[in-house]
Backbone atoms as SQL, in Angstrom:
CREATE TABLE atoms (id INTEGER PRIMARY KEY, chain TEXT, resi INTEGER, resn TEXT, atom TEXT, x REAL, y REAL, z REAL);
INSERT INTO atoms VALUES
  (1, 'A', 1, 'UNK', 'N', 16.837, 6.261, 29.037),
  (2, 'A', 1, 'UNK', 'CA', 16.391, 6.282, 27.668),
  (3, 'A', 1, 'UNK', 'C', 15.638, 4.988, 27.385),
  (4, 'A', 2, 'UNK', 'N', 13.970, 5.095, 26.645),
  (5, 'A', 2, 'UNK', 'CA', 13.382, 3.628, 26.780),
  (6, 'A', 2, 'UNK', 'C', 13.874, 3.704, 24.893),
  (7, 'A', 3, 'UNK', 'N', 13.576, 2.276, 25.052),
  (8, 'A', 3, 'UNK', 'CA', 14.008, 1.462, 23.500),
  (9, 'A', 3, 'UNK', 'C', 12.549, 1.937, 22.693),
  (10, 'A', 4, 'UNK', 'N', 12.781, 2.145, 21.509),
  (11, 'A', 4, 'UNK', 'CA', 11.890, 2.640, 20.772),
  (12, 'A', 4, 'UNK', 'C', 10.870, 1.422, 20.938),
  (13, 'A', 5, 'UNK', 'N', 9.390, 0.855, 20.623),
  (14, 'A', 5, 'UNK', 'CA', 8.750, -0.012, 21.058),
  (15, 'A', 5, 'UNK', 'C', 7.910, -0.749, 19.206),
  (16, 'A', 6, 'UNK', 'N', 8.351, -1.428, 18.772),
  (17, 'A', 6, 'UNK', 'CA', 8.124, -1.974, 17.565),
  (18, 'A', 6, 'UNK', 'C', 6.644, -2.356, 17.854),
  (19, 'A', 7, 'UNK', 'N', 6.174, -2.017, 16.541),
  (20, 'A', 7, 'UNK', 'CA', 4.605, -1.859, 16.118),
  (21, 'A', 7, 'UNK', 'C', 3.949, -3.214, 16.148),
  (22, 'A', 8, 'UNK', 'N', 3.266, -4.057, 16.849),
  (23, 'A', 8, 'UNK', 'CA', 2.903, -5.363, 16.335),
  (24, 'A', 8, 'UNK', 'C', 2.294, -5.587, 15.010),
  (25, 'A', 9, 'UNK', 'N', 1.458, -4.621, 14.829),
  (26, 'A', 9, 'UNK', 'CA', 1.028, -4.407, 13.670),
  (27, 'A', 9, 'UNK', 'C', 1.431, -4.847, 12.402),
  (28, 'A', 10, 'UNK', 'N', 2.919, -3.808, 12.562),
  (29, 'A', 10, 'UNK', 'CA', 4.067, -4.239, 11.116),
  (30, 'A', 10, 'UNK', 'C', 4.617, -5.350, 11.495),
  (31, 'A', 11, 'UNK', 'N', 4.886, -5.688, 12.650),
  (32, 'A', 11, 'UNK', 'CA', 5.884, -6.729, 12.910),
  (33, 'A', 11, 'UNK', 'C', 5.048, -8.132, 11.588),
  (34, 'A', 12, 'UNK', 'N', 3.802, -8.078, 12.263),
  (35, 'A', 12, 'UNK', 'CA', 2.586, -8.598, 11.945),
  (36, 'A', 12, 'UNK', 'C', 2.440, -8.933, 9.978),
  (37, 'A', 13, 'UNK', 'N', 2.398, -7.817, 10.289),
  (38, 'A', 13, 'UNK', 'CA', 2.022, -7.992, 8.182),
  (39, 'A', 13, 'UNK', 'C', 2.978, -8.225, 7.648),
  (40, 'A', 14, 'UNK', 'N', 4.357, -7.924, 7.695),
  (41, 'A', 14, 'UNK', 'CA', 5.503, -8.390, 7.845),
  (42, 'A', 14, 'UNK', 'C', 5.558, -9.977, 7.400),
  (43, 'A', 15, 'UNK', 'N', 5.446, -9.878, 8.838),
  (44, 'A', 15, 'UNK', 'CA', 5.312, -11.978, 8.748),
  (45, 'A', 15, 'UNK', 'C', 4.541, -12.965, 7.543),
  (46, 'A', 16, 'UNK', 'N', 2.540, -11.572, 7.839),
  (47, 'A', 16, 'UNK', 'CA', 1.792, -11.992, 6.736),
  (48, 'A', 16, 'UNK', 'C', 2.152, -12.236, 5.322),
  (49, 'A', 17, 'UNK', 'N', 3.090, -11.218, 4.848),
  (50, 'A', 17, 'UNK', 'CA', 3.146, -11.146, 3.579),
  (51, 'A', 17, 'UNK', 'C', 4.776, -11.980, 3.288),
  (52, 'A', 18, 'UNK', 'N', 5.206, -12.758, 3.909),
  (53, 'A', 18, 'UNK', 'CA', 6.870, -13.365, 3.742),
  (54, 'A', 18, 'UNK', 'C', 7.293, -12.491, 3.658),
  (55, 'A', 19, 'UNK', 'N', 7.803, -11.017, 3.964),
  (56, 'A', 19, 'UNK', 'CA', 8.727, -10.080, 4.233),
  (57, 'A', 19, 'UNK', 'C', 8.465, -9.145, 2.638),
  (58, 'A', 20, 'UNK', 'N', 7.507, -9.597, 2.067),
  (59, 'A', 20, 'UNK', 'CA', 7.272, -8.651, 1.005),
  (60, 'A', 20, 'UNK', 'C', 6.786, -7.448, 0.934),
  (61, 'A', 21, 'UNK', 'N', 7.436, -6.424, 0.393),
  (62, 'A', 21, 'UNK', 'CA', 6.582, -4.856, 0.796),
  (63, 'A', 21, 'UNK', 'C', 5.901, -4.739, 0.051),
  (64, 'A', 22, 'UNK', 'N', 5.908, -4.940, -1.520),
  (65, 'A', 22, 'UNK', 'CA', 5.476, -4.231, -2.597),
  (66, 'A', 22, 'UNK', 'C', 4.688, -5.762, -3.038),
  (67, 'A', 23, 'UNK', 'N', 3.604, -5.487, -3.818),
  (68, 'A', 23, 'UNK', 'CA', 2.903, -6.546, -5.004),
  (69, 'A', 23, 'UNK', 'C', 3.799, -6.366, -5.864),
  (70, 'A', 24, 'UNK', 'N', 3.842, -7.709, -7.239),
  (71, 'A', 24, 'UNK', 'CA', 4.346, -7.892, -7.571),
  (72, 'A', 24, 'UNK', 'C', 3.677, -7.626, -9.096),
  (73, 'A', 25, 'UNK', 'N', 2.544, -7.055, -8.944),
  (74, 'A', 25, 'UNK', 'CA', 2.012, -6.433, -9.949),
  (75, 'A', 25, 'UNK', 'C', 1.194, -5.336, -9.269),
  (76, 'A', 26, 'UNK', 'N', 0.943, -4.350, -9.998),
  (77, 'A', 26, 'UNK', 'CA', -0.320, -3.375, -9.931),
  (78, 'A', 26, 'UNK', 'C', -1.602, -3.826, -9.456),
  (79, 'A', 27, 'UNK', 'N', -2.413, -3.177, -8.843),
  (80, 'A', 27, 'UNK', 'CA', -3.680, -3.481, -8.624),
  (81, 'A', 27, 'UNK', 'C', -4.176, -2.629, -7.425),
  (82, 'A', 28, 'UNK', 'N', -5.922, -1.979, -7.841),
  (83, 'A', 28, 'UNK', 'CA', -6.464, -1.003, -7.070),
  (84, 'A', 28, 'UNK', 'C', -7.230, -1.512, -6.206),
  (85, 'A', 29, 'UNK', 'N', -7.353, -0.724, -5.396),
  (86, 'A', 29, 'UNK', 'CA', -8.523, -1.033, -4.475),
  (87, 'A', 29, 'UNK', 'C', -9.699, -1.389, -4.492),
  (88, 'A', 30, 'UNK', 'N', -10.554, -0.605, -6.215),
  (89, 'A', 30, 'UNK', 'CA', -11.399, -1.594, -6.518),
  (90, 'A', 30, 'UNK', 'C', -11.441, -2.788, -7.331),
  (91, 'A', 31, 'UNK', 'N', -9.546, -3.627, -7.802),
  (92, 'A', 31, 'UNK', 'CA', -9.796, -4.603, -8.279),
  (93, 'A', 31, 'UNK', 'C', -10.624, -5.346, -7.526),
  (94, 'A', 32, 'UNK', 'N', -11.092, -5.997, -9.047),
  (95, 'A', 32, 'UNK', 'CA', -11.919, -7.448, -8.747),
  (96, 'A', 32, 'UNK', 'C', -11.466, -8.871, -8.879),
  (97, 'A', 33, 'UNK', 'N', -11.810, -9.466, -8.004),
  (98, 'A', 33, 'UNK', 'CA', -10.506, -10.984, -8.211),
  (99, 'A', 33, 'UNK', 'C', -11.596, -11.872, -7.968),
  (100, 'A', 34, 'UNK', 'N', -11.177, -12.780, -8.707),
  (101, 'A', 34, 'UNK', 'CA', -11.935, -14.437, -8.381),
  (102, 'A', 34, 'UNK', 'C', -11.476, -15.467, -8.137),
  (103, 'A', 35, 'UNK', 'N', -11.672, -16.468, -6.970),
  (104, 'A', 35, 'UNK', 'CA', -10.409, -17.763, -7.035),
  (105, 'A', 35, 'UNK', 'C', -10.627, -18.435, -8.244),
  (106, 'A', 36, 'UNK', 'N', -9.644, -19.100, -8.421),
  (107, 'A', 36, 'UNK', 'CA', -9.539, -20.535, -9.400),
  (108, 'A', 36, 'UNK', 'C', -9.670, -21.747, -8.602),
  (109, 'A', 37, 'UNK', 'N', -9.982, -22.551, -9.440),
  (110, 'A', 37, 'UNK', 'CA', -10.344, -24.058, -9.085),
  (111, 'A', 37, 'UNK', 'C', -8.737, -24.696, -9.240),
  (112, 'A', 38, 'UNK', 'N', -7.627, -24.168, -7.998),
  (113, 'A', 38, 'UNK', 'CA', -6.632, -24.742, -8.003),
  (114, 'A', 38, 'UNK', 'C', -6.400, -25.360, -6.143),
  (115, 'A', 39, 'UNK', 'N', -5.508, -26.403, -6.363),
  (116, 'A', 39, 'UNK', 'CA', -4.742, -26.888, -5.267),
  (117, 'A', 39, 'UNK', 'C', -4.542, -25.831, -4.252),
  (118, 'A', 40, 'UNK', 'N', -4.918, -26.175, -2.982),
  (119, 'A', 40, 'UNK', 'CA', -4.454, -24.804, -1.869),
  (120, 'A', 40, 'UNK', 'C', -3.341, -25.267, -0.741),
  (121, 'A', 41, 'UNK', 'N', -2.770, -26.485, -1.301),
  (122, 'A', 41, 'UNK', 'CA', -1.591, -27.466, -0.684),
  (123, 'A', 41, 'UNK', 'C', -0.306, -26.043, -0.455),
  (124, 'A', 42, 'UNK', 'N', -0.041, -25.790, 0.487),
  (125, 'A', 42, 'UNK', 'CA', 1.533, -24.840, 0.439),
  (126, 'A', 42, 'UNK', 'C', 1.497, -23.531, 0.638),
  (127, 'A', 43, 'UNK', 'N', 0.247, -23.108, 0.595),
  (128, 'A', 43, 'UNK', 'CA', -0.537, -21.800, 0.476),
  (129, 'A', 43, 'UNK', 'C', -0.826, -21.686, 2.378),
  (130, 'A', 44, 'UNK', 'N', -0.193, -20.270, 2.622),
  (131, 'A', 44, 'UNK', 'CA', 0.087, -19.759, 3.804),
  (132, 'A', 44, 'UNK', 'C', -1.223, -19.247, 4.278),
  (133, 'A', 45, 'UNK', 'N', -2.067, -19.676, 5.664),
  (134, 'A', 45, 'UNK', 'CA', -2.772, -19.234, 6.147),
  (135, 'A', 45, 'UNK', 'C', -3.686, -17.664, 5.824),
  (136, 'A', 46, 'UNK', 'N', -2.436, -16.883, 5.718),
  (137, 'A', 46, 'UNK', 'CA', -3.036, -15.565, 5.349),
  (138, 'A', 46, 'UNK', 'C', -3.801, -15.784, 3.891),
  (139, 'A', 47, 'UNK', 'N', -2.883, -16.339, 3.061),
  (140, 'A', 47, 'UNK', 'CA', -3.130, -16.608, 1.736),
  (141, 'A', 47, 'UNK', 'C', -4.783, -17.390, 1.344),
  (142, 'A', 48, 'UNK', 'N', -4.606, -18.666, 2.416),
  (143, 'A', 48, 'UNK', 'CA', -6.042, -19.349, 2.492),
  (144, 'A', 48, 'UNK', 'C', -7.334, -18.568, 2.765),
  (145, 'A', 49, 'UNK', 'N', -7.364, -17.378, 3.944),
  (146, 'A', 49, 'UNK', 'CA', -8.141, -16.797, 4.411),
  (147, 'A', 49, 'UNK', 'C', -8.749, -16.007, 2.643),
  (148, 'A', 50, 'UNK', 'N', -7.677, -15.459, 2.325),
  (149, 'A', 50, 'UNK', 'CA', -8.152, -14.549, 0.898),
  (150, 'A', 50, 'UNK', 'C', -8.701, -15.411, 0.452),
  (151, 'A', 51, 'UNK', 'N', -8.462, -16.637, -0.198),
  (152, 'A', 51, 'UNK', 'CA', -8.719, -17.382, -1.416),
  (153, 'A', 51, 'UNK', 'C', -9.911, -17.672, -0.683),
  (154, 'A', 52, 'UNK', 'N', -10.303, -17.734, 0.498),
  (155, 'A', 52, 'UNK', 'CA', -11.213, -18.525, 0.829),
  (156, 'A', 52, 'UNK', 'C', -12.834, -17.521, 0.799),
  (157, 'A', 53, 'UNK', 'N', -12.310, -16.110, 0.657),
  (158, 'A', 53, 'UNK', 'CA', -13.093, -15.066, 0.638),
  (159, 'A', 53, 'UNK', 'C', -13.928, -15.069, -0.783),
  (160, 'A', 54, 'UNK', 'N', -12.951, -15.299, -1.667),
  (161, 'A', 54, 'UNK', 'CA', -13.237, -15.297, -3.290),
  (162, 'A', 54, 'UNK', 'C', -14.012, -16.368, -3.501),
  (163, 'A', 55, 'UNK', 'N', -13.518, -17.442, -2.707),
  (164, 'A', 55, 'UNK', 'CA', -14.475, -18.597, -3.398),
  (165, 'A', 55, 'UNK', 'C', -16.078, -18.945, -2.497),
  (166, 'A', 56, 'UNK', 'N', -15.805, -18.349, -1.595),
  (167, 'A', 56, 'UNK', 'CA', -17.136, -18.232, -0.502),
  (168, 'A', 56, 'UNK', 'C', -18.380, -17.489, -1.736),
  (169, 'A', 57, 'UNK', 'N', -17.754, -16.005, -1.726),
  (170, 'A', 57, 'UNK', 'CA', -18.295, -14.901, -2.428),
  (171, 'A', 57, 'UNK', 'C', -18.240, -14.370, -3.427),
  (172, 'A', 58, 'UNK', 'N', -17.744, -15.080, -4.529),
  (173, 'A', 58, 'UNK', 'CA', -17.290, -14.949, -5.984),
  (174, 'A', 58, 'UNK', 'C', -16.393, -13.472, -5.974),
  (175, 'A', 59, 'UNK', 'N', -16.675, -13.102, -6.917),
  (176, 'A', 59, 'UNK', 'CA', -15.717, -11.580, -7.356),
  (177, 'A', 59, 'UNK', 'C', -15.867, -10.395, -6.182),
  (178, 'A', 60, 'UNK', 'N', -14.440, -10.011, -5.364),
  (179, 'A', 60, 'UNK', 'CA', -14.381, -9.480, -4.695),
  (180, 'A', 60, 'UNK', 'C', -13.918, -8.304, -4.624),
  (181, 'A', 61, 'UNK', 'N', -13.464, -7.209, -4.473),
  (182, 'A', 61, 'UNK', 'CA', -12.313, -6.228, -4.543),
  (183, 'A', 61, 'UNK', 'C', -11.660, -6.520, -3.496),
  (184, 'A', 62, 'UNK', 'N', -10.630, -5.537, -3.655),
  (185, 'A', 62, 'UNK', 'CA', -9.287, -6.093, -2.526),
  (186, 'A', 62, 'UNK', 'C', -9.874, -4.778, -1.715),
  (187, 'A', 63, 'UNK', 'N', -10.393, -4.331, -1.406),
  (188, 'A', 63, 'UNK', 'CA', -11.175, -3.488, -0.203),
  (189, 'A', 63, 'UNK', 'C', -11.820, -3.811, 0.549),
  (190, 'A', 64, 'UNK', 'N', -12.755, -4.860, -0.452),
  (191, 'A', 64, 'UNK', 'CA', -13.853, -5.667, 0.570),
  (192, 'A', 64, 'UNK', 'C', -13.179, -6.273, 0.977),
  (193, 'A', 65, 'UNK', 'N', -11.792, -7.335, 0.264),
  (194, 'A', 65, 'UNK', 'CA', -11.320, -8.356, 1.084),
  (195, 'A', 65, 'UNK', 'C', -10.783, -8.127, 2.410),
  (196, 'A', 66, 'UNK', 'N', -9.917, -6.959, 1.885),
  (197, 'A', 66, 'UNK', 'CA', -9.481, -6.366, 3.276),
  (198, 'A', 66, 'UNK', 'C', -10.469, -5.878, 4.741),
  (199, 'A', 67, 'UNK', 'N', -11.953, -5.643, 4.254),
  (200, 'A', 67, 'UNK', 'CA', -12.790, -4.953, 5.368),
  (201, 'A', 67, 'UNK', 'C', -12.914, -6.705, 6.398),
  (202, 'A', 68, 'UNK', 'N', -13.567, -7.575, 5.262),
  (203, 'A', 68, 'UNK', 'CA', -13.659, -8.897, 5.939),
  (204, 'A', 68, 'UNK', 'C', -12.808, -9.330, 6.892),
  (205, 'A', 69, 'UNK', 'N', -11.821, -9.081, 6.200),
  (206, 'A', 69, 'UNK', 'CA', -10.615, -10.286, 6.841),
  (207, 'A', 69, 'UNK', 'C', -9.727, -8.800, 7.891),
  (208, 'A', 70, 'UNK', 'N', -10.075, -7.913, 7.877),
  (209, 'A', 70, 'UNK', 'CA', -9.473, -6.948, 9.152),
  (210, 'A', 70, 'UNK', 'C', -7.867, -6.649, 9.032),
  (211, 'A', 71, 'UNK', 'N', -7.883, -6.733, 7.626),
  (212, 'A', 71, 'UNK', 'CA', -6.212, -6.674, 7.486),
  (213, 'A', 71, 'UNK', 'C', -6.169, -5.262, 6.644),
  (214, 'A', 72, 'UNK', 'N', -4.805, -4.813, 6.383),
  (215, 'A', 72, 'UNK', 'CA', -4.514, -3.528, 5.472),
  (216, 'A', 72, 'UNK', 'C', -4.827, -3.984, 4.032),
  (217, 'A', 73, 'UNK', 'N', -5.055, -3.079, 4.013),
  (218, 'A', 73, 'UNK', 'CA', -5.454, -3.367, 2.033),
  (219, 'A', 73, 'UNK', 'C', -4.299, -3.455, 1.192),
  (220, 'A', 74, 'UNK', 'N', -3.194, -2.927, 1.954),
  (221, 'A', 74, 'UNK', 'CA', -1.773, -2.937, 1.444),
  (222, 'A', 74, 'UNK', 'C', -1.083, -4.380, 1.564),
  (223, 'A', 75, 'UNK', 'N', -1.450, -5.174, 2.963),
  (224, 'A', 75, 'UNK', 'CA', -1.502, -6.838, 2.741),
  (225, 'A', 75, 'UNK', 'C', -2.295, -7.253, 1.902),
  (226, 'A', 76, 'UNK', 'N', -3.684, -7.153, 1.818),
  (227, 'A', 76, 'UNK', 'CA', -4.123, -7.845, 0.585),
  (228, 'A', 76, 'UNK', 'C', -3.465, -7.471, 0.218),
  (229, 'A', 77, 'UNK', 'N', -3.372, -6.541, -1.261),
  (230, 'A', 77, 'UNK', 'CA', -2.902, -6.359, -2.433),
  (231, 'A', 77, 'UNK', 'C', -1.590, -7.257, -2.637),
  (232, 'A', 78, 'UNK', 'N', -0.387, -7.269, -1.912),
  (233, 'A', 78, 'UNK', 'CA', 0.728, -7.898, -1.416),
  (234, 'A', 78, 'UNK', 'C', 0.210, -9.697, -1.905),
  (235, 'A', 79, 'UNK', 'N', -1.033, -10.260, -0.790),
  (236, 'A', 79, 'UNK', 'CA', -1.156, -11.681, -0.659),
  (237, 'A', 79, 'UNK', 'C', -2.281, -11.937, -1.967),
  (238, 'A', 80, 'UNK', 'N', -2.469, -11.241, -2.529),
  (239, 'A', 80, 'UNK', 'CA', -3.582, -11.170, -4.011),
  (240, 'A', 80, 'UNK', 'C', -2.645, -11.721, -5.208),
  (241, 'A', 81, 'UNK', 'N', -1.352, -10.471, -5.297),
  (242, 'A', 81, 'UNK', 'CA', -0.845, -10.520, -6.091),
  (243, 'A', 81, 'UNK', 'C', -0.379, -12.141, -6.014),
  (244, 'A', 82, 'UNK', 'N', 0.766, -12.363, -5.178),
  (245, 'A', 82, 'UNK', 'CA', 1.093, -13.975, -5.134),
  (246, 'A', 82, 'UNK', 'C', 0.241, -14.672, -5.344),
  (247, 'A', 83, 'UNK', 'N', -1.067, -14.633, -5.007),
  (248, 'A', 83, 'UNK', 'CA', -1.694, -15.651, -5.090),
  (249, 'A', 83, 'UNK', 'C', -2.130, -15.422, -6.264),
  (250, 'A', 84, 'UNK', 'N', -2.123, -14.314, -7.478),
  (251, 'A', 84, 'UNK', 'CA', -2.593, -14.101, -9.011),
  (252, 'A', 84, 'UNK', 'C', -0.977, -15.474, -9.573),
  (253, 'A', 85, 'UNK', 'N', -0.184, -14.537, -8.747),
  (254, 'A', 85, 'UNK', 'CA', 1.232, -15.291, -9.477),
  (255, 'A', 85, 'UNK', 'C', 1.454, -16.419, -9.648),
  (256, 'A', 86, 'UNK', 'N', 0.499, -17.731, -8.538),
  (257, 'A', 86, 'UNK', 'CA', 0.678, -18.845, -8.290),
  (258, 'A', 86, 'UNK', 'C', -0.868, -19.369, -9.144),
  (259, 'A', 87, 'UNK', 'N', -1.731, -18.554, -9.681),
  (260, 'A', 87, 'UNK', 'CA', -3.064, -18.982, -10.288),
  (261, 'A', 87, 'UNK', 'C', -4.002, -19.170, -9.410),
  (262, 'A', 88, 'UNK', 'N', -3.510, -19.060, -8.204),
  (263, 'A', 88, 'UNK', 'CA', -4.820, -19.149, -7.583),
  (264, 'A', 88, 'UNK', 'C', -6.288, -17.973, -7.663),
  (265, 'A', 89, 'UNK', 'N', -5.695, -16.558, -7.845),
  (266, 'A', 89, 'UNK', 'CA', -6.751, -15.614, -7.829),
  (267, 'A', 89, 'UNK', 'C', -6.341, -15.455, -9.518),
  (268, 'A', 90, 'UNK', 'N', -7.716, -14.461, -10.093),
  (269, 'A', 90, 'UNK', 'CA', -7.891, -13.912, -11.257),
  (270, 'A', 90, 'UNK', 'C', -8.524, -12.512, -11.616),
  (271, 'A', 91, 'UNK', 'N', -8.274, -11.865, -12.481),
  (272, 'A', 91, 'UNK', 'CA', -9.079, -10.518, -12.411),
  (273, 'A', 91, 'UNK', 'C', -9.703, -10.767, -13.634),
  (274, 'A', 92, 'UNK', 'N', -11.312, -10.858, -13.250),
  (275, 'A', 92, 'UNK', 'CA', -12.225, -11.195, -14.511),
  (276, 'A', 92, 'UNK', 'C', -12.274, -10.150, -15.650),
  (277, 'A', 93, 'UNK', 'N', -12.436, -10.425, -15.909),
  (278, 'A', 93, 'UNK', 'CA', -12.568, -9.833, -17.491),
  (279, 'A', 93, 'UNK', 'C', -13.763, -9.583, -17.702),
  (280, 'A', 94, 'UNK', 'N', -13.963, -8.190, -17.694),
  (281, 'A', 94, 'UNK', 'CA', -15.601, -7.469, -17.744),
  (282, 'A', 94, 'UNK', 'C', -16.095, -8.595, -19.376),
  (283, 'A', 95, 'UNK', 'N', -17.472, -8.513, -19.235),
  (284, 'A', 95, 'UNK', 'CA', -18.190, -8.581, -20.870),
  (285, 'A', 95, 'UNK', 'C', -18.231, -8.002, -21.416),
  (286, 'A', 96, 'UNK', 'N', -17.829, -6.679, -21.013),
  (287, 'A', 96, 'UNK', 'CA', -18.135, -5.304, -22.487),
  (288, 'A', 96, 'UNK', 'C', -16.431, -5.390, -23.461),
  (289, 'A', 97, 'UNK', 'N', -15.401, -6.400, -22.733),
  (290, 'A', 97, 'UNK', 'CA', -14.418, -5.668, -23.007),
  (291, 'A', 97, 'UNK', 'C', -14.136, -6.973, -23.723),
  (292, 'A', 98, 'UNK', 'N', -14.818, -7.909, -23.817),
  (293, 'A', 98, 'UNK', 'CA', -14.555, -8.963, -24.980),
  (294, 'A', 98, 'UNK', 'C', -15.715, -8.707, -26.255),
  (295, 'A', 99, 'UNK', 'N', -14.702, -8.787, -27.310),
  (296, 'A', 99, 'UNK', 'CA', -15.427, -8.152, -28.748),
  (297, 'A', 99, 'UNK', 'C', -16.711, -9.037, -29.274),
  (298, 'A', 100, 'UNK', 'N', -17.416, -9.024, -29.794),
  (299, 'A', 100, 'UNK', 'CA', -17.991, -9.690, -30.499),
  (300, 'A', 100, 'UNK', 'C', -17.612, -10.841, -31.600),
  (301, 'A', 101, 'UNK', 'N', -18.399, -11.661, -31.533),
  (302, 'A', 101, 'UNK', 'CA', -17.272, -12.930, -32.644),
  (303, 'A', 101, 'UNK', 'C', -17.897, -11.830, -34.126),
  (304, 'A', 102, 'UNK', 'N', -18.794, -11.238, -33.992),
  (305, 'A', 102, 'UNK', 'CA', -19.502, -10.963, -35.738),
  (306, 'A', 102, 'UNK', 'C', -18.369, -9.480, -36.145),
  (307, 'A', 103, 'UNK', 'N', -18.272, -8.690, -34.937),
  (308, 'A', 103, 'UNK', 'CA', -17.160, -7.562, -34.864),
  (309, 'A', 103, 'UNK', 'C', -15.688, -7.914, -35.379),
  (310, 'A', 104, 'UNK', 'N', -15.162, -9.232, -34.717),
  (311, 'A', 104, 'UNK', 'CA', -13.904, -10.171, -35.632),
  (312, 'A', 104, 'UNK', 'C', -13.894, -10.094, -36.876),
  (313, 'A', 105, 'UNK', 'N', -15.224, -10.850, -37.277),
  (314, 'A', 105, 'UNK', 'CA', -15.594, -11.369, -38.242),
  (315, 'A', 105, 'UNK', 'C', -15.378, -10.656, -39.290),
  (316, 'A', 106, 'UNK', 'N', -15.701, -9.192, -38.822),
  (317, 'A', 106, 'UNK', 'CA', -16.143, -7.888, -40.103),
  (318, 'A', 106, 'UNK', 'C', -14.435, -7.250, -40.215),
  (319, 'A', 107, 'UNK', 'N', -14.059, -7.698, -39.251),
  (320, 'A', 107, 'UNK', 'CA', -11.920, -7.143, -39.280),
  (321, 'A', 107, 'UNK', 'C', -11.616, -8.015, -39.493),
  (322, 'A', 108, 'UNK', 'N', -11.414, -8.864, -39.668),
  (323, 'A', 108, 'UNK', 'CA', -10.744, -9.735, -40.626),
  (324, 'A', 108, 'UNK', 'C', -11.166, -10.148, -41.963),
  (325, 'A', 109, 'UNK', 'N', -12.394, -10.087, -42.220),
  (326, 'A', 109, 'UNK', 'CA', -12.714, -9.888, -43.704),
  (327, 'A', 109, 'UNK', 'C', -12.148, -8.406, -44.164),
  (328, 'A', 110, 'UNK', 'N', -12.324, -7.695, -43.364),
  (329, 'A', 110, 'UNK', 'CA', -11.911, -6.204, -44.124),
  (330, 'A', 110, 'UNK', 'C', -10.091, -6.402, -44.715),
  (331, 'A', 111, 'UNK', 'N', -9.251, -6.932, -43.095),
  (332, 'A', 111, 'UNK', 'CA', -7.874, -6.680, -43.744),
  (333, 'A', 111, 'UNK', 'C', -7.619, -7.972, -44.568),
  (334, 'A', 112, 'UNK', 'N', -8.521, -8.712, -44.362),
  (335, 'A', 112, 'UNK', 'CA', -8.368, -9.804, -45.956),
  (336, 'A', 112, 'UNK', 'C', -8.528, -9.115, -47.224),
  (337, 'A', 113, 'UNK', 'N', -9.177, -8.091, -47.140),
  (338, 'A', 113, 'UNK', 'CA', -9.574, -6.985, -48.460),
  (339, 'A', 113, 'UNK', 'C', -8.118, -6.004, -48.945),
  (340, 'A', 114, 'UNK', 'N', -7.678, -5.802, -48.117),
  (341, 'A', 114, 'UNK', 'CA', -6.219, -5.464, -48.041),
  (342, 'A', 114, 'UNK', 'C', -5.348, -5.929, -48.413),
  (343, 'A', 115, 'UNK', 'N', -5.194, -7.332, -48.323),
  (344, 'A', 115, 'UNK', 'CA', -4.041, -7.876, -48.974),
  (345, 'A', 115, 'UNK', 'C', -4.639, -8.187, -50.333);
């Protein structure tokens, strides 16, 4: 009887991600992430490679990151999230989805009309 033969693969991402299976938040395949202008002191190799993707190439998805760097997209997502958790990555904030200051302007004069 041979011993079942462990995957390097998993053994592998495993290691990559500190034994984490799951992110620690949500996030798709076409998020978009950007590094921050933070300290990369403590930050695990795998971790550097990402951050280093974002800041090479500004806003990335975790698809592309993953095609680059030859890893599962299921590690990114995993080494994204920590690194959102620690500030190093960010998910920009489209322009359509921040309001107008004159759009404010006209709601809060209105529920000033209200009271």
């Amino acid at each position: 009887m041979t011993r079942p033969r462990r995957d390097p693969d998993l053994v592998r991402a495993y290691v990559m991600t500190g034994g984490a299976v799951r992110p620690s938040r949500e996030m798709g395949l076409v998020t978009l992430l950007v590094a921050q202008d933070v300290a990369v002191q403590g930050l695990a190799p795998e971790q550097r490679r990402v951050l280093g993707m974002c800041s090479r190439h500004g806003a990335l998805s975790v698809a592309e990151i993953a095609a680059h760097l030859d890893l599962p997209p299921s590690v990114v997502t995993i080494l994204a999230a920590a690194l959102m958790d620690s500030g190093h990555l960010a998910v920009p904030t489209p322009i359509a989805d921040v309001p107008e200051v004159d759009v404010l302007k006209e709601v809060l004069r209105g529920l000033r009309q209200l009271i």
